[in-house]
Structure formats: structure tokens, C-alpha cells
C-alpha positions in Angstrom: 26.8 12.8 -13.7 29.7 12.1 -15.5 29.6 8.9 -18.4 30.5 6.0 -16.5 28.1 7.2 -13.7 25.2 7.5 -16.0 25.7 4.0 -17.3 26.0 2.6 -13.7 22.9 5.1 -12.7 20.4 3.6 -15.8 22.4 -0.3 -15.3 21.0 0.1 -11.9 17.4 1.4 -12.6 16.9 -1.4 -15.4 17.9 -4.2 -13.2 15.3 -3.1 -10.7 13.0 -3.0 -12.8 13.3 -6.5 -14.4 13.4 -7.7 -10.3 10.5 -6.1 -9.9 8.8 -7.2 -12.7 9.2 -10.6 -12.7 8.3 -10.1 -8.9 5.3 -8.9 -10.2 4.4 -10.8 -13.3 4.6 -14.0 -11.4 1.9 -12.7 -9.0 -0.2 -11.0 -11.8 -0.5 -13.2 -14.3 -2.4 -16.1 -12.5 -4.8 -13.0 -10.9 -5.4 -11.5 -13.9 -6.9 -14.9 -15.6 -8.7 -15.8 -12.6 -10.8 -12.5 -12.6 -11.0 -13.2 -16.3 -12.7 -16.1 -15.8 -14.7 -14.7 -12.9 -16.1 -12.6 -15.6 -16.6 -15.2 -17.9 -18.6 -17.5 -15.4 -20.7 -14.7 -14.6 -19.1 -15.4 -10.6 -18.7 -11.3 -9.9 -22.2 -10.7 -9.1 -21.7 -13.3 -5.7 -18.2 -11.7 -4.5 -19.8 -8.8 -4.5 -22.7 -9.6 -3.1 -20.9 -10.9 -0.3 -18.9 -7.9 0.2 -21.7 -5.1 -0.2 -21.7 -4.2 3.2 -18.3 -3.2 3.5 -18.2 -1.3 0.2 -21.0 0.6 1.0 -19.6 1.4 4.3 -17.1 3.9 2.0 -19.3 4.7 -0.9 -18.5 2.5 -3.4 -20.4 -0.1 -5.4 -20.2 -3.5 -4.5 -18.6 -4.6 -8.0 -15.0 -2.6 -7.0 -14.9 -5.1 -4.4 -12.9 -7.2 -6.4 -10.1 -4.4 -7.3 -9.4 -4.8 -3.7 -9.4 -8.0 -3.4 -7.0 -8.3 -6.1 -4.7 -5.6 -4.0 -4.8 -7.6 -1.0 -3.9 -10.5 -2.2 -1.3 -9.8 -5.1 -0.4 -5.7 -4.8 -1.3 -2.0 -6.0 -0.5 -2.9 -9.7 -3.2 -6.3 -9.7 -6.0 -4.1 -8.3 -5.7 -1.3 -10.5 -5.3 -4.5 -13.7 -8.7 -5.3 -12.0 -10.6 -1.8 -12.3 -9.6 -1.8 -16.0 -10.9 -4.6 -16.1 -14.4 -4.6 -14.3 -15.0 -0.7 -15.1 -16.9 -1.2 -18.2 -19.7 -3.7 -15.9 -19.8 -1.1 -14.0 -23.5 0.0 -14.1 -22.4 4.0 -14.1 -18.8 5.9 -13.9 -17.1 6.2 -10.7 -16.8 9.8 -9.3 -13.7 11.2 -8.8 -14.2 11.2 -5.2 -15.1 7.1 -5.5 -12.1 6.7 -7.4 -10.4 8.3 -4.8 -11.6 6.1 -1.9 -10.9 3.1 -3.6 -7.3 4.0 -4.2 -6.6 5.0 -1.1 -8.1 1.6 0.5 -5.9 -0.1 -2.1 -2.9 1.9 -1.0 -3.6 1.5 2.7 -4.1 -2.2 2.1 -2.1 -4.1 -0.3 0.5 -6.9 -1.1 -0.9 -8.6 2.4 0.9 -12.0 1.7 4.2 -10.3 1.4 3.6 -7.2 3.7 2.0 -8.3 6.5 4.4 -11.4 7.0 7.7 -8.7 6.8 5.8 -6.7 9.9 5.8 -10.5 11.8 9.5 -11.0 10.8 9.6 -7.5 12.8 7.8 -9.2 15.5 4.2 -8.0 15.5 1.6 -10.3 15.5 0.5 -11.4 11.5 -3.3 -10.9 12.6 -2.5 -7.7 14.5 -0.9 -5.8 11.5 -3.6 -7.6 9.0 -6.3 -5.9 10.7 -4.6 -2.5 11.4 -4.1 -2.3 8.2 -7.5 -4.2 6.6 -9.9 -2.2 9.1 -8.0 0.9 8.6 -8.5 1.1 5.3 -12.3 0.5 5.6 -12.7 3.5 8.3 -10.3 5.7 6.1 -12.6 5.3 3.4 -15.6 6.0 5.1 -14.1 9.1 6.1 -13.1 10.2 3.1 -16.6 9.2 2.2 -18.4 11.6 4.3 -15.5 14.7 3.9 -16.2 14.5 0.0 -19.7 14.4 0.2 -20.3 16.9 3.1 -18.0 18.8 1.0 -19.5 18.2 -2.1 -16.3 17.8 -3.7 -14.8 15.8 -6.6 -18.3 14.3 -7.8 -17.5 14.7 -11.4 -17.4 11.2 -13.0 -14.0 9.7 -14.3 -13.5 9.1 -18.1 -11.2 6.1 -17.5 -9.0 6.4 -20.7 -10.1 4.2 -23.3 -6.9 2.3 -24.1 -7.1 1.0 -20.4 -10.2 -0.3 -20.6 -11.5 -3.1 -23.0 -15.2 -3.9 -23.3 -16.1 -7.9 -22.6 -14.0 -9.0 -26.2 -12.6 -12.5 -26.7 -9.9 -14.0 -25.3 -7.3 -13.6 -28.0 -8.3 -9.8 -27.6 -8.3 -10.1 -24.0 -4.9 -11.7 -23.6 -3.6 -8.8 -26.4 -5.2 -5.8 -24.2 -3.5 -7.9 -21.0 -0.4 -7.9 -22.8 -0.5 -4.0 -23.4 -1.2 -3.0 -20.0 2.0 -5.2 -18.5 3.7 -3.6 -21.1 2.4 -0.1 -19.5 3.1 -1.3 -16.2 6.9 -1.9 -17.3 7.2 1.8 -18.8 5.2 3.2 -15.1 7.6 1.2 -12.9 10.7 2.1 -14.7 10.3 5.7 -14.6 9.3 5.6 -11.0 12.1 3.5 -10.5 14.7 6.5 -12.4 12.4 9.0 -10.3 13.2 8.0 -6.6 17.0 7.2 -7.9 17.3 10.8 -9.2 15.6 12.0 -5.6 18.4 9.9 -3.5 21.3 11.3 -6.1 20.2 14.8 -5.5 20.1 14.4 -1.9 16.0 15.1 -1.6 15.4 11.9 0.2 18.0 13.4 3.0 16.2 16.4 3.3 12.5 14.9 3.8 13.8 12.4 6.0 14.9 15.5 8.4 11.8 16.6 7.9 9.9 13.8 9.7 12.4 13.3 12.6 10.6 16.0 14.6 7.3 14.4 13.9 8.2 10.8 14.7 9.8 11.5 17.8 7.0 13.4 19.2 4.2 9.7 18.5 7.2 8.5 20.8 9.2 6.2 18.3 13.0 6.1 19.7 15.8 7.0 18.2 17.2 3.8 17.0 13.7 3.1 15.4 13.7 7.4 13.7 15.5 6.2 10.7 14.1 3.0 9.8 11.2 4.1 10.2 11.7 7.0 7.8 13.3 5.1 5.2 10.1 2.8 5.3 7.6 5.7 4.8 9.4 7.3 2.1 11.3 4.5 -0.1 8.2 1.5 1.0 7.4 -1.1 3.9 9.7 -3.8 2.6 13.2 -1.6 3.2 12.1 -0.4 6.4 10.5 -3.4 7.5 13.7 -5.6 6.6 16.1 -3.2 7.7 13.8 -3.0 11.1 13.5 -7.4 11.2 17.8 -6.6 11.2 17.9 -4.7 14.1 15.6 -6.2 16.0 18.0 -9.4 16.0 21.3 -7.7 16.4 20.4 -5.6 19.8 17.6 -5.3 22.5 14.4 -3.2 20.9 11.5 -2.7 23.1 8.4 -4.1 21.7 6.7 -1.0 21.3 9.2 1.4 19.4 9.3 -1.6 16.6 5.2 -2.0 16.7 4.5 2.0 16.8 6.9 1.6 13.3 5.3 -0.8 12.1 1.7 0.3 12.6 2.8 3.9 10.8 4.5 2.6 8.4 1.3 -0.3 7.4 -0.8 2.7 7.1 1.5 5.0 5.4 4.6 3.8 3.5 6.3 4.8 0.1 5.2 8.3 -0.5 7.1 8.5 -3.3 6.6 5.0 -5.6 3.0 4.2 -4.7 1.8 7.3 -4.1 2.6 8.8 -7.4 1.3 5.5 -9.0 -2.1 6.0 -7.4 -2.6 9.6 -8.2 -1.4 9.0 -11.4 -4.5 6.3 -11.8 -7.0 9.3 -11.0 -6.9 9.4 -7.3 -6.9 13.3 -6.0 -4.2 14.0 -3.6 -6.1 15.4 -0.5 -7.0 11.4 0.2 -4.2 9.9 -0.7 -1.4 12.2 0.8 -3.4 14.4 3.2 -6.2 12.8 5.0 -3.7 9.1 4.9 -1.3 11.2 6.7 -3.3 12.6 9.5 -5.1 9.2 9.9 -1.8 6.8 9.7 -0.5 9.7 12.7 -3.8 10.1 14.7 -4.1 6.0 14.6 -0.4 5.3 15.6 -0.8 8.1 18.6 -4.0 6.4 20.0 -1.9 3.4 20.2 1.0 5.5 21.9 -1.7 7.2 24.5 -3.8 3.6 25.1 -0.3 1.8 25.8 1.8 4.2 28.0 0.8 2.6 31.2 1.1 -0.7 29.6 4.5 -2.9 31.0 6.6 -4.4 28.0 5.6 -7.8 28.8 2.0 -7.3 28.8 2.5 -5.4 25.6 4.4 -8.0 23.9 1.5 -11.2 24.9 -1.0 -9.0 23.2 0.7 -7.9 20.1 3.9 -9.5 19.6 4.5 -12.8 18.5 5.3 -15.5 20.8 9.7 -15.9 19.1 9.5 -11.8 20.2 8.4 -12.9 23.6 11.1 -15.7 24.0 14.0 -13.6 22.8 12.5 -10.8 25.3 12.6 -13.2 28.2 16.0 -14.6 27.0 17.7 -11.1 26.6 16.3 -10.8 30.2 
């Protein structure tokens, strides 16, 4: 790149990462002093009580519930603020493999506020797409569950690096170590952010999005949905799902090419950003890339197979929303 290109090139990756991060911050902050003072009340033990069942379902203990929780309802980067922060209550490490399913639950579900209301903008029901995604991520983990310990693999415990995690201190050390990890987070998203730039520069981001073409078309996603749908699973939900809520208002899309996209892309979106976050948090790669992939395909084709005798109308009553329906029968 020649001087004025690299200016424009780094201009560009530090604006979106002050975006981001005041995106972020906004949504962090608040989360990160409620679970402090979860902590402090002594309120942890009843969440996760409450949500035992389902943690143990996938292997975990019922304290990582909250890590989740956290994802859900802010993103990737306020669940894994909440494992630094619950690990040392933890009564016993984490295994690799428990690390593993965690992530990948997180990864699977996250950012729901934000996430699941772009897939309704696309036309797909909010509590369609919220539990695709929520009970998808519970029966991913319990698979990964039983492959790792049929398997027997990744049962060594995780040594979570020490300058993530912070023993129950006050809260002027508290708010310092909090400080330090946003800090971290800034550093992590603006060298992810440099990463996928360099990837679209280069042209790699061409050549893996003629890689999935073949692949997509055969679940039965059209043509006009291929690309979208692409750009969603490799650069995240939010570009594919906006660029998919566009099209959807300029010409006539069938309700099940944009829900088929939708329900791959929920369960397996931005390979590249989130992905490499997670595994660089300790999560191995055979759940997170591997078995994701398979299960976000398997899921979306048993959709394609239990639909295909299904009219579009019927379709759209059961999982589109009712504006999808009306343009539907107005385009008609």
C-alpha cells in the first residue's frame, strides 16, 4: 500500500474501533457493575440455582450461568468480562473442554437485544430466531458435552491467566482491574478490526465467499439471498442481516430463502471477528469452528427438508412476522 493508502487504511480501522467501542462500553459498563454487585450481595448462588438445570444439560457448573447471561443480554465481550470475573468463585478450574462449551454457547447466542431484533427487521419472527438461536446453543453444548467426554478429550483444567482474573478485592481495585480489561478489549478489537481489513484488501474474503456458494446453494438458499448470506457468515449477523432487511424491501423475496439465511447465519456468523476472539479466550477450535459448522448446516437443512411441501403462505403465518405477511399479500 502506497502512503496515502496506509493512512486511509489505519484512519479507517481506528474509527471503527472507537464505533465499536463506545457501542460497547455503553452496554458494558452498566453489566459489569451489576454483576459486581451481584457478587457483593451474595445474589449468584440464586441465578444459578435457578438455572442449574440447563447448565448441567452441557456440562458446566451452575455458576457460568451468569457469563451467559451476560452474553445474551449485552454481547461476546460482557460474557467473557463475566468469567473473569466469577472464575475465581468458581469451586474448581474449568476444563478445557468446559471452557469450550461455554464459548461456543456464548458465540451461538449473544447480543440478543440487538441480533435477534435485526433477524425481525428481516422478517422472521423475534421469538422464532430467539429460540433457534437460545435452544440451539443449549443442544450444541450438550453435544459437545458428550463428544468430549466419550472422547475423553481436552479435560485438562485451564489456567485462566492471572492478570484477567482478580480475586474478590475492593472496589477501587475492582474498578482499576475493570479499567484494564476495557483497556484489553480496545487493543483485541482493534487488531481484529486491522485483521479482517487486511483479509478484504488482499482479496481472501472473495476467495472464501466462493468457497461457500456451492454449499449454500445445495441447503436451497437462492441466488439473490447466496451473497448476503455469505457476507453475514464471514464479516457478522449485523452486515448480512441489514444488507438482507434492504433487499427484502426493494424486490419480492420469498419468505423462506430470507428465513433459511437467517437461521444459518444466527447459528453461525462472523467466522473471522468472533471466532478468533473466542479461541483466543481458550476455546479449542473443533467446537467452535467444526462441530458449529456442521450443526448451524444440519439445523438449517432440517428446516429446508420439514418445509419443502410447505406453501409460502402457511410458511410465513408460522414464522414470519405479521408486516412480512402484509407486504406478501400486497405484492400479491
Amino acid at each position: 500500500m502506497k502512503g496515502n493508502s496506509v493512512v486511509e487504511f489505519f484512519k479507517y480501522c481506528i474509527k471503527r474501533t472507537a464505533s465499536a467501542c463506545w457501542i460497547l462500553f455503553k452496554l458494558m459498563i452498566p453489566v459489569s457493575i451489576i454483576i459486581r454487585l451481584i457478587q457483593e450481595f451474595g445474589i449468584l448462588p440464586y441465578i444459578s440455582g435457578a438455572l442449574e438445570p440447563v447448565m448441567g444439560l452441557v456440562g458446566l457448573p451452575a455458576e457460568t450461568a451468569i457469563v451467559w447471561m451476560s452474553a445474551m443480554v449485552v454481547n461476546i465481550y460482557g460474557g467473557l468480562l463475566s468469567l473473569f470475573s466469577i472464575y475465581p468463585s468458581l469451586s474448581e478450574p474449568l476444563t478445557h473442554s468446559q471452557l469450550t462449551i461455554l464459548l461456543t454457547m456464548v458465540i451461538v447466542a449473544h447480543n440478543f437485544p440487538v441480533e435477534v431484533s435485526i433477524a425481525r427487521k428481516t422478517g422472521v419472527k423475534f421469538m422464532v430466531m430467539f429460540l433457534i438461536r437460545f435452544l440451539g446453543a443449549i443442544a450444541l453444548g450438550a453435544i459437545l458435552n458428550g463428544v468430549y467426554s466419550l472422547s475423553g478429550t481436552l479435560q485438562e483444567p485451564v489456567e485462566m491467566p492471572e492478570f484477567l482474573v482478580a480475586d474478590h478485592v475492593g472496589w477501587g481495585e475492582w474498578a482499576l482491574n475493570e479499567l484494564k480489561n476495557y483497556g484489553l478489549i480496545i487493543v483485541v478489537i482493534f487488531a481484529l478490526v486491522v485483521f479482517v481489513r487486511l483479509l478484504e484488501v488482499i482479496g481472501f474474503m472473495k476467495f472464501i465467499n466462493k468457497m461457500f456458494l456451492p454449499l449454500l446453494g445445495w441447503l436451497g438458499i437462492s441466488e439473490r439471498m447466496l451473497p448476503l448470506t455469505v457476507i453475514g457468515m464471514t464479516m457478522g449477523l449485523a452486515y448480512g442481516g441489514g444488507l438482507i432487511v434492504e433487499e427484502s424491501t426493494k424486490i419480492e423475496v420469498r419468505p423462506k430463502d430470507i428465513f433459511f439465511s437467517m437461521t444459518l447465519m444466527g447459528l453461525f456468523h462472523s467466522i473471522f471477528e468472533d471466532t478468533i476472539l473466542i479461541i483466543g479466550a481458550g476455546a479449542h477450535w473443533t467446537g467452535v469452528i467444526l462441530i458449529r459448522a456442521i450443526f448451524a448446516f444440519a439445523v438449517t437443512y432440517i428446516f429446508v427438508l420439514l418445509t419443502k411441501k410447505m406453501d409460502d403462505k402457511k410458511f410465513a403465518r408460522i414464522f414470519m412476522t405479521k408486516s412480512f405477511q402484509k407486504r406478501m399479500s400486497a405484492e400479491k
